[in-house]
C-alpha positions in Angstrom: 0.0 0.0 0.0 1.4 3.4 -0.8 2.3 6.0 1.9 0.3 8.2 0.1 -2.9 6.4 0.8 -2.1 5.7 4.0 -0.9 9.6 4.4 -4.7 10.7 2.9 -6.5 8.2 5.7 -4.5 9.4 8.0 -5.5 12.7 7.2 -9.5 11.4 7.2 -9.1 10.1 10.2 -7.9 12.6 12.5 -10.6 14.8 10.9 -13.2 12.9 12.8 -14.5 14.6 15.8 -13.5 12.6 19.7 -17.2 11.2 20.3 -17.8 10.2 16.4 -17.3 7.3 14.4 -17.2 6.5 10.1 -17.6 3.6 8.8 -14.7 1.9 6.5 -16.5 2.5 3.6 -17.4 6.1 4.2 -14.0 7.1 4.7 -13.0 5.4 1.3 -15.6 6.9 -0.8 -14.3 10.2 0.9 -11.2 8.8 -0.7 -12.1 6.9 -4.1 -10.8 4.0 -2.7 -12.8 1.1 -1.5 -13.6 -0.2 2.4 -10.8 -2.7 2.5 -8.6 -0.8 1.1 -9.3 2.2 3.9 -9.4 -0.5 6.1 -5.7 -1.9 5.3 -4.7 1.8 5.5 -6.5 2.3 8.7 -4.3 -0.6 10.1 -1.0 0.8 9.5 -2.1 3.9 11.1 0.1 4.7 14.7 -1.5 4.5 17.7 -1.3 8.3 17.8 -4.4 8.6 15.4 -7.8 8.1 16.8 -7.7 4.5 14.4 -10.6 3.5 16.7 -12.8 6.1 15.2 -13.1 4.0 12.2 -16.0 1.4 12.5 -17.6 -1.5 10.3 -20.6 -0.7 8.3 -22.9 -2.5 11.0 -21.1 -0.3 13.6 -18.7 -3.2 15.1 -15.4 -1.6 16.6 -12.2 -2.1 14.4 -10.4 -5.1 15.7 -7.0 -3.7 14.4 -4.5 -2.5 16.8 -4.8 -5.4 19.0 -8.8 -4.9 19.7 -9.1 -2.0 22.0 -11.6 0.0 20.1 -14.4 -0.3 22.1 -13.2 0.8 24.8 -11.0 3.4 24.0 -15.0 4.4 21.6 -16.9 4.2 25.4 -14.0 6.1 27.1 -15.1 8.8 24.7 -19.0 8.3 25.1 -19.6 6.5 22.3 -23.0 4.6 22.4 -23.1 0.7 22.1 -26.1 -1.3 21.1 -25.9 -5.2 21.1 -21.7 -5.0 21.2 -22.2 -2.2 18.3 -21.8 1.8 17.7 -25.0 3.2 17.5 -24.2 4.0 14.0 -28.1 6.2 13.4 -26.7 8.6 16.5 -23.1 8.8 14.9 -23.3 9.2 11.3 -20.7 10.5 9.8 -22.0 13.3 7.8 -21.5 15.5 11.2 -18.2 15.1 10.3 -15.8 18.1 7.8 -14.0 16.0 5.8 -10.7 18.2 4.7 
């Protein structure tokens, strides 16, 4: 995967508010690149970057970075439903993509 991709989700990514969430596929069609592919991106991201910010379509926490999404998600307030983000309270269309 280029830098450059990962560079432009990094980018995405930090641009999501603490107490939001996008889903993979959101962030790629930001992009023009598909879910996976932000996904694989999203991965090689340093622990630095809010990474856990970045959620399956259903709302399921990322299970990169060793699996601590959710909870680093509930330390910011993040609503759960059924082990998932409450993805109708947390669209990402609140958020200004750069």
């Amino acid at each position: 995967m280029s830098t450059d991709v990962v560079s432009e989700v990094r980018t995405m990514v930090v641009a999501i508010p603490a107490g939001c969430v996008a889903a993979y596929g959101e962030v790629g069609r930001e992009m023009g690149i598909g879910p996976r592919q932000a996904g694989r991106a999203v991965a090689l991201l340093d622990g630095d970057v809010p990474w856990w910010r970045v959620v399956y379509a259903d709302g399921s926490p990322a299970t990169c970075h060793e699996g601590g999404a959710r909870a680093l998600l509930e330390a910011e307030g993040v609503p759960f439903r059924d082990g998932r983000v409450d993805m109708a309270k947390l669209r990402a269309d609140r958020i200004r993509w750069p």
